[in-house]
C-alpha positions in Angstrom: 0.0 0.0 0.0 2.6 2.7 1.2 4.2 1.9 -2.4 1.4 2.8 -4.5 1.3 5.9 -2.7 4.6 6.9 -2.9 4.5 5.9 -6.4 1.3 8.1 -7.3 3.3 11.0 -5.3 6.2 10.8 -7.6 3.7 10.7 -10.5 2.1 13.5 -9.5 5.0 15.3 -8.6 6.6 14.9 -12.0 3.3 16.2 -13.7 3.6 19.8 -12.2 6.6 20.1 -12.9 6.3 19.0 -16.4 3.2 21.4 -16.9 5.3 23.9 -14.7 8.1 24.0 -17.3 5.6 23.4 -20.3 3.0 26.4 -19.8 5.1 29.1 -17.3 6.5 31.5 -19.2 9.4 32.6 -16.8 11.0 34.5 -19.4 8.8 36.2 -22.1 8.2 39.6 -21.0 11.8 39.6 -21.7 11.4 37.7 -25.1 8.8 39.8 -26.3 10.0 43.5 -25.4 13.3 42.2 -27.8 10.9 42.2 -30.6 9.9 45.5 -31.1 12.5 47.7 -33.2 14.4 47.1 -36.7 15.8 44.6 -38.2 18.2 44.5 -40.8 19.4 41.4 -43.1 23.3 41.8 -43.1 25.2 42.1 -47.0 25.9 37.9 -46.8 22.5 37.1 -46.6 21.5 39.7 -49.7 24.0 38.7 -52.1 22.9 35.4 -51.7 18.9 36.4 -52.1 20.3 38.9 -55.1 18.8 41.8 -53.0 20.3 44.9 -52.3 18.9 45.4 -48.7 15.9 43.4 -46.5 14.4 46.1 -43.4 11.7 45.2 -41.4 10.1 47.0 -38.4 7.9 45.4 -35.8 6.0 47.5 -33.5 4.5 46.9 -30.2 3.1 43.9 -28.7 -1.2 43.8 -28.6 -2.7 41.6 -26.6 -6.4 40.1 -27.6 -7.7 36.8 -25.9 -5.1 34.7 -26.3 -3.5 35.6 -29.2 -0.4 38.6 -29.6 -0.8 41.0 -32.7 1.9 43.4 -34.0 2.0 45.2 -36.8 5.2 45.6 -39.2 6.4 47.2 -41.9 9.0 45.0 -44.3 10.8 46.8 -47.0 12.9 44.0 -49.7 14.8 46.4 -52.1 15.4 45.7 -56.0 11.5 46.8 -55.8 9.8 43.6 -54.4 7.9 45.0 -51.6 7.5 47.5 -49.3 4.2 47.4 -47.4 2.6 47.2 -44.2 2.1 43.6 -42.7 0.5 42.2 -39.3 1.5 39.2 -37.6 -0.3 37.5 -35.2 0.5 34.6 -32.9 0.4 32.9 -29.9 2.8 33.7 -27.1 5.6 31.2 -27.5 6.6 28.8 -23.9 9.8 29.7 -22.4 9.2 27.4 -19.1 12.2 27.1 -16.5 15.9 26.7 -19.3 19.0 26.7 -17.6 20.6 28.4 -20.7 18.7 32.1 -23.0 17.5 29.9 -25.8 16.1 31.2 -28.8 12.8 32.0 -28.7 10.3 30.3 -31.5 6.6 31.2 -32.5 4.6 30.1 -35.5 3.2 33.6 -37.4 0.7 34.2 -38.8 1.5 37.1 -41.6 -1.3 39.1 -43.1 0.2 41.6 -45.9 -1.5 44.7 -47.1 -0.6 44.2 -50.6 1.1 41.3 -52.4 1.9 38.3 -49.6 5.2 36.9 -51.1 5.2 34.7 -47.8 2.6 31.8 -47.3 1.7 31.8 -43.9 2.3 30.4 -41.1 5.9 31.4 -41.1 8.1 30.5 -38.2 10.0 33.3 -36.2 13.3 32.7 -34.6 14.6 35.2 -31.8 18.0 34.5 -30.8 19.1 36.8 -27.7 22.6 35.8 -27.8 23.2 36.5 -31.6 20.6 39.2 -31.4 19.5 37.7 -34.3 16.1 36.8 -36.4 15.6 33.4 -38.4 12.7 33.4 -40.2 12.0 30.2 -42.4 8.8 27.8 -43.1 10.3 24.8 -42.6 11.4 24.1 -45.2 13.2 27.6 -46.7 15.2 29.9 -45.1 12.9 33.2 -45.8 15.0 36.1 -43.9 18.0 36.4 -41.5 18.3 39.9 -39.8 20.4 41.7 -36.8 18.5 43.6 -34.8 19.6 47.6 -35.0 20.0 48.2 -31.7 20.8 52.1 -32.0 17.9 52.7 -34.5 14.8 51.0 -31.9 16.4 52.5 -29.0 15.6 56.0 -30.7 12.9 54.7 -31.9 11.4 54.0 -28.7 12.9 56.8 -27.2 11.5 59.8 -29.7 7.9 57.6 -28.6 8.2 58.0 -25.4 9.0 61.9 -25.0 6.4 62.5 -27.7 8.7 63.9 -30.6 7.1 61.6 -32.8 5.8 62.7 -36.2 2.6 61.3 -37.9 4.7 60.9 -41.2 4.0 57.4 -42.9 6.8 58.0 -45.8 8.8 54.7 -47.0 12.3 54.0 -45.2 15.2 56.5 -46.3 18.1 54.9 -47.6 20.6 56.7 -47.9 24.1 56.4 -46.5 26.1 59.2 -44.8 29.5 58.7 -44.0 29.7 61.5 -41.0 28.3 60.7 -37.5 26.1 63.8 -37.6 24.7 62.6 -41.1 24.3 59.1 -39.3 22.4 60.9 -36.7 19.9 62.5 -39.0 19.3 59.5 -40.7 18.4 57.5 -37.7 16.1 60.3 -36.6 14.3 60.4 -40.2 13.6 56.5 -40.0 12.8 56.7 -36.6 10.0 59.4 -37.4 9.2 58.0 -40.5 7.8 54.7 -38.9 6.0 56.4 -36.7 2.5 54.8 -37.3 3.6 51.4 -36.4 2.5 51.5 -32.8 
């Protein structure tokens, strides 16, 4: 008797702390704040896709039942698109690691003009490498490094209010002075200012 009941303890005991490390989420208000800002595919990864640059901006997180929604705004150069887009997901499961592994969640994209991804796509956060996979499985669709310098403004400029309502496409340009480098930060910065 005492051994079935020792034995139903340890079942039971290894159940929470399965559903413990499968549903808590220890870590995703951190996971999720590292989302919002820019992202910017590095020169390797557009040579390969014969593109000259790959930007995409991905506002704040919005909460609705059980679902997160965000919109974007992706900008693929050699004229393939430049549009608004929406994704929407579920929050991904972080449980209890004893190592910042990257974090994964199945998107749902909605584009506002031509979709030249077929949802769902699969998002791939990496902390570490400050990095973004995304791929459907099958096809590596996008790799981009997050511009730290650029969301920090960003989100700065948002939060004091010296925002403008401007919705003109992304400014390209490069500058080779610091003060140049300035400016153009602040002109992207304002100029995806409707992304909330």
């Amino acid at each position: 008797m005492k051994i079935i009941i020792i034995s139903i303890i340890i079942i039971l005991i290894i159940l929470i702390v399965f559903s413990l490390n499968s549903f808590y989420n220890i870590h995703n208000d951190y996971y999720e704040n590292f989302i919002y800002g820019l992202w910017t595919a590095p020169e390797s990864f557009c040579e390969e896709s014969e593109i000259s640059s790959m930007s995409l901006f991905i506002g704040e997180a919005k909460k609705i039942k059980n679902k997160i929604i965000r919109n974007a705004r992706i900008l693929i150069n050699n004229n393939i698109t430049n549009q608004d887009i929406t994704l929407i997901y579920k929050e991904g499961s972080t449980g209890f690691p004893l190592k910042i592994k990257p974090y994964k969640i199945m998107v749902n994209v909605e584009f506002s003009k031509e979709s030249i991804w077929k949802s769902p796509i699969f998002m791939e956060f990496n902390l570490l490498e400050n990095s973004l996979r995304i791929h459907d499985r099958k096809e590596l669709l996008a790799l981009l490094y997050k511009d730290n310098e650029i969301s920090r403004a960003f989100t700065k400029n948002k939060q004091s209010g010296n925002i403008s309502e401007d919705n003109d496409d992304l400014d390209e340009s490069d500058n080779d002075s610091s003060d140049e480098s300035e400016s153009e930060n602040d002109n992207k910065v304002q100029e995806l200012s409707d992304i909330k």
